[in-house]
N, C-alpha and C positions, 0 to 999 in steps of 0.2 A: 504494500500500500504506500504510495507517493503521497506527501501533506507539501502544498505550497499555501503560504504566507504574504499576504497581499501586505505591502507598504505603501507608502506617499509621505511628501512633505507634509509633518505634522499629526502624523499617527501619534496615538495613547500609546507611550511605552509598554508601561505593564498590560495591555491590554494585548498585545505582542508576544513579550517577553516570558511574562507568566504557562502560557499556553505551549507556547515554544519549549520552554524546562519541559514541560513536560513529556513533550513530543518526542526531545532530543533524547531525553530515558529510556521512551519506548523502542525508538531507534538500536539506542546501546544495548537491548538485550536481542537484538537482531529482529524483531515482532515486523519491522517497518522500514522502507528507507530513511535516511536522513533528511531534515526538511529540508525547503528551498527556500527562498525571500523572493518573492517575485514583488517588482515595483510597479506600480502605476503612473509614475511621472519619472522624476531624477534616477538616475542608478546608485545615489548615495544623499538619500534625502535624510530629512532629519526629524529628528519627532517634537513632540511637543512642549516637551521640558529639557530639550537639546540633545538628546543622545542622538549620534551620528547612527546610520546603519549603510552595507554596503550589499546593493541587492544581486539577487544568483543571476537573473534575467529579469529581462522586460517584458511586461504580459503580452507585448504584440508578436513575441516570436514564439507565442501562441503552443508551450511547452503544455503537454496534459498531465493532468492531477488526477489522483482516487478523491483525496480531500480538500478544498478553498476554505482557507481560513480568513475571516474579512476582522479585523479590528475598524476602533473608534479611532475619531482625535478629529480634531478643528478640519483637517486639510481633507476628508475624505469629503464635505460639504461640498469641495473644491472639484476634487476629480468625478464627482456623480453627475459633471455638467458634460464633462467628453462622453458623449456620445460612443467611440471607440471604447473604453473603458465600460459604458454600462452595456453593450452589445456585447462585450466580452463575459461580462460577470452571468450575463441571460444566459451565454451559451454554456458556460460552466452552472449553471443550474441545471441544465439539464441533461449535462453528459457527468456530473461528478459524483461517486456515492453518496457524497453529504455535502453541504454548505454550513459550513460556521458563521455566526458572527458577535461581536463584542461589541457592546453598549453603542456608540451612534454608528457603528458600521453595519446596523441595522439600516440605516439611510441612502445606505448603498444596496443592500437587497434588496428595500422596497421599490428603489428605482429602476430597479431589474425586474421588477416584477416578480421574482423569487419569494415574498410575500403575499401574492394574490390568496383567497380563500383559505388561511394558513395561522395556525397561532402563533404567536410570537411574542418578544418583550424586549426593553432596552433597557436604557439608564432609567433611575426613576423620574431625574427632570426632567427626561425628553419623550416619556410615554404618549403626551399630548401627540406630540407629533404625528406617530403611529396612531392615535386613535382618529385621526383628522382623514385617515381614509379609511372607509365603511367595510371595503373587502378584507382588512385582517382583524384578527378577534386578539384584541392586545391581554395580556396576561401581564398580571400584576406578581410574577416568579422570580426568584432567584436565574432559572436558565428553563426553557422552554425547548421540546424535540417535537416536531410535527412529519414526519414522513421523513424525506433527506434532508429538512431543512432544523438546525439548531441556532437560537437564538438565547442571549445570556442579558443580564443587569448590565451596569459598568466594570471596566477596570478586573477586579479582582474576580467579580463573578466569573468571569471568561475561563478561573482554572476548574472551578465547581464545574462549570460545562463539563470542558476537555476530560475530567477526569470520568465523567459519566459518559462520555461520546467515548471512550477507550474501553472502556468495561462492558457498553452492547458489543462493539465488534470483537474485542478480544478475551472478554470474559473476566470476572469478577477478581478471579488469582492475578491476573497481568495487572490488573490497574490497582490493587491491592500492593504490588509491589511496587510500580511508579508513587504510589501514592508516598510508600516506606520512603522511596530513596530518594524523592523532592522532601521528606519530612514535611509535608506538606499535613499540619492535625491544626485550622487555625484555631487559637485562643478564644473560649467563649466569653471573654472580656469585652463588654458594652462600655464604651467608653462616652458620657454624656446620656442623653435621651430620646436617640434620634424615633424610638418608637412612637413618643408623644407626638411627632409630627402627624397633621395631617396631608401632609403634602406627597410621602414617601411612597413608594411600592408596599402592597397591602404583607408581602414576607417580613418588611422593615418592620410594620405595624406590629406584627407579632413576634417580635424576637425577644426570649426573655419568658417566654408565656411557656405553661407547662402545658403538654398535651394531656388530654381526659384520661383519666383511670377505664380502662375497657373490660366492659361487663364480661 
């Protein structure tokens, strides 16, 4: 199984990076190839909070993936206006096992159309966004799977995905073990009261909350 990793000037680091550790694990225990960095614009663009990155290819020399991994960040607003780019991501919807995406690189599938009639979800501020077109049923989740297409929160959410998108195709022992070797158990330390917002994703809302005792 091939994983390419869509960049651009201005991609969410961790939105990237996080997923990628993960990948690059599965990789090392031979389950997978090694990923790729495929770019959408510069061959050495830069991200959000300035991490440099230096991409394998460019999406027009139109290299085939099993999996499209799409992150967020300010700059994917940017490229979901080339045309070339969203006619690229439609056809990788529909020739790739899965599509990924990380908090607003939701904005790029939806502009592929790759959300049509599809559940999904994003960051929690930009939910609105996604609910603003009728054909997709936005979910207020940590990370959402509808058919080949997976959608996650922001940032961090995007490893919760990957780790659950590794464990349907490779099985619960493989991602049990990337799981070990990113050390990846986050802290259940709520730090402040983001649950009293009312603004948050309805997961946010309930963090902290004990599930029912079962009859």
């Amino acid at each position: 199984m091939k994983f390419q990793f869509v960049i651009f000037d201005g991609v969410e680091e961790l939105d990237l990076v996080g997923s990628w550790e993960l990948v690059g694990l599965l990789a090392a225990r031979k389950v997978c190839e090694p990923p790729e960095l495929v770019t959408l614009n510069e061959m050495t663009p830069r991200g959000e909070h300035g991490m440099r990155f230096i991409a394998d290819i460019h999406f027009k020399d139109a290299v085939p993936c099993d999996v499209l991994f799409i992150p967020g960040g300010s700059g994917g607003r940017i490229v979901m206006d080339d045309q070339e780019v969203v006619d690229y991501l439609r056809d990788k919807g529909r020739t790739c096992e899965a599509v990924l995406s990380v908090c607003t690189g939701s904005y790029l599938m939806q502009k592929a159309g790759l959300l049509k009639g599809r559940r999904a979800t994003t960051h929690w501020e930009h939910l609105h966004h996604l609910r603003d077109d009728p054909t997709i049923e936005v979910c207020e989740q940590r990370y959402v799977n509808d058919g080949n297409i997976w959608s996650s929160g922001g940032v961090s959410a995007g490893m919760d995905m990957m780790l659950a998108f590794i464990a349907s195709k490779f099985g619960e022992t493989v991602a049990a073990d990337v799981q070990l070797d990113a050390e990846y158990f986050p802290s259940d330390r709520i730090y402040g009261t983001p649950q009293e917002r009312s603004d948050v994703s309805e997961y946010i809302r309930n963090l902290g909350k004990k599930e029912p005792a079962s009859k």
